[in-house]
N, C-alpha and C positions, 0 to 999 in steps of 0.2 A: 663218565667218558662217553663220548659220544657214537654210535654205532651205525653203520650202513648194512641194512641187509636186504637181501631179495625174500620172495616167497610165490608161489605160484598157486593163484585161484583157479579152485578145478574147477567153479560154478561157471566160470568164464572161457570155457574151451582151453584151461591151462594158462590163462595168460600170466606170465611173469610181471611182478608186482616190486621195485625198489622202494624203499622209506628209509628213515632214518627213527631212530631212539635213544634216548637220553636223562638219567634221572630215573628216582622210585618216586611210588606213592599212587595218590591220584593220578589216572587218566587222561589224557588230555589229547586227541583226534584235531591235527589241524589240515583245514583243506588249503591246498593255493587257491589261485586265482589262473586265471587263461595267459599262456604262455610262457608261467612262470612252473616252477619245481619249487621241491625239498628244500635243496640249495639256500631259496631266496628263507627260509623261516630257520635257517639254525642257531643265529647269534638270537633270534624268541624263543626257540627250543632250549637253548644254553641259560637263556637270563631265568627261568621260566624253572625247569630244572633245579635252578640255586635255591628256590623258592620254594621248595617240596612237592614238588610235583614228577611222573613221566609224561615226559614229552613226547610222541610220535607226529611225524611229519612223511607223508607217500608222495610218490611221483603218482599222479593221475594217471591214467591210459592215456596215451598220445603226446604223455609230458614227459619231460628230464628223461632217465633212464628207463620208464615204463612202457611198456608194448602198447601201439596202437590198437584202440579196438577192430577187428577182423570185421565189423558191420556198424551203419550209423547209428549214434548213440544217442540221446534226447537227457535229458536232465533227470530223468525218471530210471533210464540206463545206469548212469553212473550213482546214483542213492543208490538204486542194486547192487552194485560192486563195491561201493562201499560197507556196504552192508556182511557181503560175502568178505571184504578184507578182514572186520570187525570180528566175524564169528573164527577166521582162520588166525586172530592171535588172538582169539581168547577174549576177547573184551566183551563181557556182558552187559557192564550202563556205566558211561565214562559221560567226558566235557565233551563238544564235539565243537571244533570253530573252524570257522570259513571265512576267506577274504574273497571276493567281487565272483567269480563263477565258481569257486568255492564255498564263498557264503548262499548261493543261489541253489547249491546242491545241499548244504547243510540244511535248508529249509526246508528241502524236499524230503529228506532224510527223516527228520524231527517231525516229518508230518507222516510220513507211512514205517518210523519204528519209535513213538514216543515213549516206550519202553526201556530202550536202549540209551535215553539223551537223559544225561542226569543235570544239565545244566548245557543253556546254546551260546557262544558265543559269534555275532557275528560282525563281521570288519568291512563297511563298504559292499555289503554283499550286494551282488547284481540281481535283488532279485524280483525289481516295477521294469516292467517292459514297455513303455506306453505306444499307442498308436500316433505314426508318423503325423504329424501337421499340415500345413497343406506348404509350408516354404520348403519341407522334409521332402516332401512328397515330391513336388517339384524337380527338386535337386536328383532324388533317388529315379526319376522317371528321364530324366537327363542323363545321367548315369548309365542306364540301361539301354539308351540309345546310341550313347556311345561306346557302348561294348559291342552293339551290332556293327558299326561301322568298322571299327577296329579288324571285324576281318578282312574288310577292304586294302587293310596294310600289308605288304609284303614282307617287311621282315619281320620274323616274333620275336625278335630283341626289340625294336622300336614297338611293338602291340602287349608287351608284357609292363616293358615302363611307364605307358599310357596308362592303364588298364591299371595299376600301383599305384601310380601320381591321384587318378579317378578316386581309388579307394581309400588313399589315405585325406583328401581332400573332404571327402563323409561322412572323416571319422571310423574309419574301417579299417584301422592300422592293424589288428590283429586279425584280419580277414588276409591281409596281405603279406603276414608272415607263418600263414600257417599252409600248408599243403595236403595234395591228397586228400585223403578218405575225412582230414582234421577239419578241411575246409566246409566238407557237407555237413559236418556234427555244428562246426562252430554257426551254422544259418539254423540249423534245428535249437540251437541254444539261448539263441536271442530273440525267437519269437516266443519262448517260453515265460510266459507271465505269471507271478506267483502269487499275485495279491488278493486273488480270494482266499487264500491257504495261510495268511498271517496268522487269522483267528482259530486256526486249529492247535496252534501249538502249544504245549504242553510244558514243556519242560521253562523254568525260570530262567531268560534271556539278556543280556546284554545285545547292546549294539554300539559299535564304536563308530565312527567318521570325523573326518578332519572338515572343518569346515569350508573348505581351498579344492573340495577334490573335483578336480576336470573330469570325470570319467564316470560317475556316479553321482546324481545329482544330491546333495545333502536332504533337500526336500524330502527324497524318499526315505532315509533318516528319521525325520519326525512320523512321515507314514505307517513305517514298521511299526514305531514305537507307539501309535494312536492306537494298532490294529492287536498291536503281538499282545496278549493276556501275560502278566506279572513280566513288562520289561523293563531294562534301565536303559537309559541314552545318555551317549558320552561322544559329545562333539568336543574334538580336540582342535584350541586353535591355532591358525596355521598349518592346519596337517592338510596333505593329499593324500592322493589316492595309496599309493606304495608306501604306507605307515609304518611297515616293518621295518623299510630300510629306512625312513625318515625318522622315523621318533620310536626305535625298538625299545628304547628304555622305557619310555614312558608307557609305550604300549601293553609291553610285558606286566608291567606293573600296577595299570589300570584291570589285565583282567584275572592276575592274581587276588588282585584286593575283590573283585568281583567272587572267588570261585573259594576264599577264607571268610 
């Protein structure tokens, strides 16, 4: 049966930490993705569990029921705090898998505690960064000009919908639903590039993507897996980006058969 509990990292000024658990056995560490929680992985938690496995699933800092972090946080932050969740239940070398800024932290993780990853699973993870283009460039230099003007406007209802329409227009939709303190972490997040750090890692890897995903180019798919030492690659077709709630069965079942 499935369990909601809290816990608070003292490594972290105390912060209150929600997850979920489910199931004996092996280990299994799953990170979300940006915007999402716990919430979005329990029917993988559950499928996943049937399978012999325990499942844990956390809310992030700044995610579902998790305290935002008290300062900005860089990708290298939260491998920390993961780190500190990991010793505060006990888990000395478990699975550890990540979808899109989950898989991006799961990287970083596996590369500064390769001790503690007995196996990486990762889904879509966010973690090539590439340098903007010059049409990128363009648009993002546009952008920014029209957020100067923006204060020309007088009302901030009409300057905040501009300013949303701009963002999501970029491709910035999770820049435009995040606030506060999330907003500075989530610009420290995506200039974070990981790709000299494929080749460090250690532990036997999966990589999953759907070959359809809007969000994560599949290319970098083949990337990982040129770079990661002892990976598999598993492009599912038809899948996007949100695998879990698209194809959980298949999901859960591709990285069971991976982790027996």
């Amino acid at each position: 049966m499935l369990e909601e509990k809290r816990v608070f990292i003292n490594g972290f000024k105390a912060l209150q930490v929600n997850y979920k658990v489910v199931g004996s056995g092996k280990q299994i560490l799953i990170l979300h993705g940006w915007g999402s929680s716990s919430d979005s992985w329990v029917k993988i938690q559950q499928m996943i569990a049937e399978k012999g496995f325990q499942a844990i699933a956390l809310d992030l800092p700044g995610f579902g029921k998790t305290e935002a972090p008290r300062e900005i946080w860089g990708v290298e932050e939260y491998a920390n705090f993961v780190n500190q969740f990991a010793e505060q239940l006990g888990l000395a070398k478990f699975v550890l898998t990540g979808h899109s800024f989950g898989g991006q932290t799961a990287i970083q993780f596996a590369v500064q505690h390769p001790e503690k990853v007995e196996k990486l699973v990762l889904i879509a993870a966010a973690g090539v960064r590439r340098t903007p283009g010059v049409a990128k460039k363009l648009v993002m230099a546009v952008a920014k000009l029209v957020s100067f003007l923006l204060y020309l406007v007088p009302f901030e209802d009409l300057r905040n919908n501009i300013r949303n329409a701009m963002y999501m227009l970029i491709r910035r939709r999770d820049y435009v639903r995040t606030q506060g303190i999330m907003r500075e972490i989530f610009k420290k997040v995506i200039m974070h590039d990981l790709t000299a750090k494929f080749s460090k890692i250690q532990a036997p890897t999966l990589i999953v993507w759907g070959d359809r995903d809007e969000l994560t180019p599949v290319q970098d798919a083949y990337l990982m897996h040129e770079l990661i030492p002892n990976s598999k690659l598993e492009i599912i077709s038809g899948g996007k980006h949100a695998l879990n709630f698209q194809m959980p069965e298949k999901l859960s079942n591709i990285i069971a058969q991976f982790l027996s």
